[in-house]
N, C-alpha and C positions, 0 to 999 in steps of 0.2 A: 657435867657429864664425866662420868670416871672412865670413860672409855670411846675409844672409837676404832673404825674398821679400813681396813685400805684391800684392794682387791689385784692385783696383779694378771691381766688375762692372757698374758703369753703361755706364762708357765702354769697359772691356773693356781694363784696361791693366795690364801685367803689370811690374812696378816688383821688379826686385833691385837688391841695395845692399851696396858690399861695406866692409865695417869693418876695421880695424887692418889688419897689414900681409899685402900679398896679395905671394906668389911667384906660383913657375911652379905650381906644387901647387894651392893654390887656388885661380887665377884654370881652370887645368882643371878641377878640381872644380867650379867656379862653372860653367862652358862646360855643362856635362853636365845640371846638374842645371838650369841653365835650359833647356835641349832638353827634358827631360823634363817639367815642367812647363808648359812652350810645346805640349808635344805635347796635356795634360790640359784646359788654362783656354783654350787658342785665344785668345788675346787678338787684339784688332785693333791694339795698338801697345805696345811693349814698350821698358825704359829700362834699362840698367846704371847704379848711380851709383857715382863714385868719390869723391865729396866727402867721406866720412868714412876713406876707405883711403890707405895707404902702399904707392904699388906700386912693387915691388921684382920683379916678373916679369921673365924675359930680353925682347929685342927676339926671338930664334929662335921663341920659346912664343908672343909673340903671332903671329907670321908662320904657324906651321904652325896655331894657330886659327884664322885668316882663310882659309885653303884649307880647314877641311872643312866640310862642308855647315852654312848656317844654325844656328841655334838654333831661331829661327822661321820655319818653312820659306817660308812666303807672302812672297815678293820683292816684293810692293805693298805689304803691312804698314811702315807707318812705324817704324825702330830707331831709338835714342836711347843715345850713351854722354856723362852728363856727367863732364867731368874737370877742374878748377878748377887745381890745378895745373899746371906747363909739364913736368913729367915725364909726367905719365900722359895730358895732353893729345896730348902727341908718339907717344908709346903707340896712342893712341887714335885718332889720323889713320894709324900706320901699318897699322891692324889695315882701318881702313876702306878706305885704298886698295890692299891687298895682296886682299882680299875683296869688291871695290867688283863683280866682273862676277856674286855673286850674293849680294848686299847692298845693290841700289841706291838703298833707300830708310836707308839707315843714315848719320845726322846726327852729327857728335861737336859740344857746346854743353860751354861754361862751367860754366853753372847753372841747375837747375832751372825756374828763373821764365823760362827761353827757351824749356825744353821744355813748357811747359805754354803758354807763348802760340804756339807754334809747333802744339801740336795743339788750340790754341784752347777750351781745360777752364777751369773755375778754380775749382770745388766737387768736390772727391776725398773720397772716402769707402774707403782702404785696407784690405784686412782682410788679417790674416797669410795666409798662403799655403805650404804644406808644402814642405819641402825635396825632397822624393822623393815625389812620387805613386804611388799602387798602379798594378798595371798593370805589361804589357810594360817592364823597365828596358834603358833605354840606357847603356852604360857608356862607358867608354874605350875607344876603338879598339883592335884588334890591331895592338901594336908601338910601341902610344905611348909615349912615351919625353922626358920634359925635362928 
């Protein structure tokens, strides 16, 4: 699994995190299955990390995930992608400003310890979080293609 989810219910913070190496394949898989899960826990601010992943996604797959609708659909909700490295960082600005006119609260940061003084927490209490929640599933679009 290239990825997994942690849920935080105080603050209502929806923490995925993707591990070893992420293509075009998984970083979509990852897109979906945060939607759906976004859709179950409603969090009020939500993080992608890439501190522990090798991304190896094309520039194309991020571009056409920046054009379709959020993940978390609430555009006030604060989004968070840390990316530590200058690849996935570069990634990670393009996805945000290719997606910025219905993402505009979506920050790309370094490291962690930005994003949590940036939503001003500093006692987390994570619990795992399902990959696929019951319920209505969202899949891949018709025609997706990477």
């Amino acid at each position: 699994m290239a990825y997994q989810f942690g849920f935080d219910p105080t603050h209502r913070i929806l923490w995925g995190r993707l591990v070893e190496e992420v293509g075009d394949d998984e970083l979509a898989d990852y897109y979906w299955a945060a939607a759906r899960l976004s859709e179950s826990v409603l969090p009020h601010a939500a993080l992608t990390d890439l501190s522990s992943a090798t991304v190896s996604a094309s520039p194309q797959t991020v571009q056409k995930l920046a054009k379709l609708p959020p993940a978390m659909r609430d555009p006030s909700r604060p989004r968070f992608i840390v990316a530590p490295s200058d690849h996935a960082f570069g990634l990670a600005r393009m996805f945000q400003i290719a997606g910025e006119a219905t993402r505009p609260n979506l920050h790309v940061m370094p490291s962690l310890e930005e994003v949590w003084e940036s939503l001003g927490v500093r006692q987390l209490q994570f619990q795992p979080a399902s990959r696929a929640p019951s319920g209505p599933q969202r899949g891949r679009e018709p025609g997706w293609n990477c």
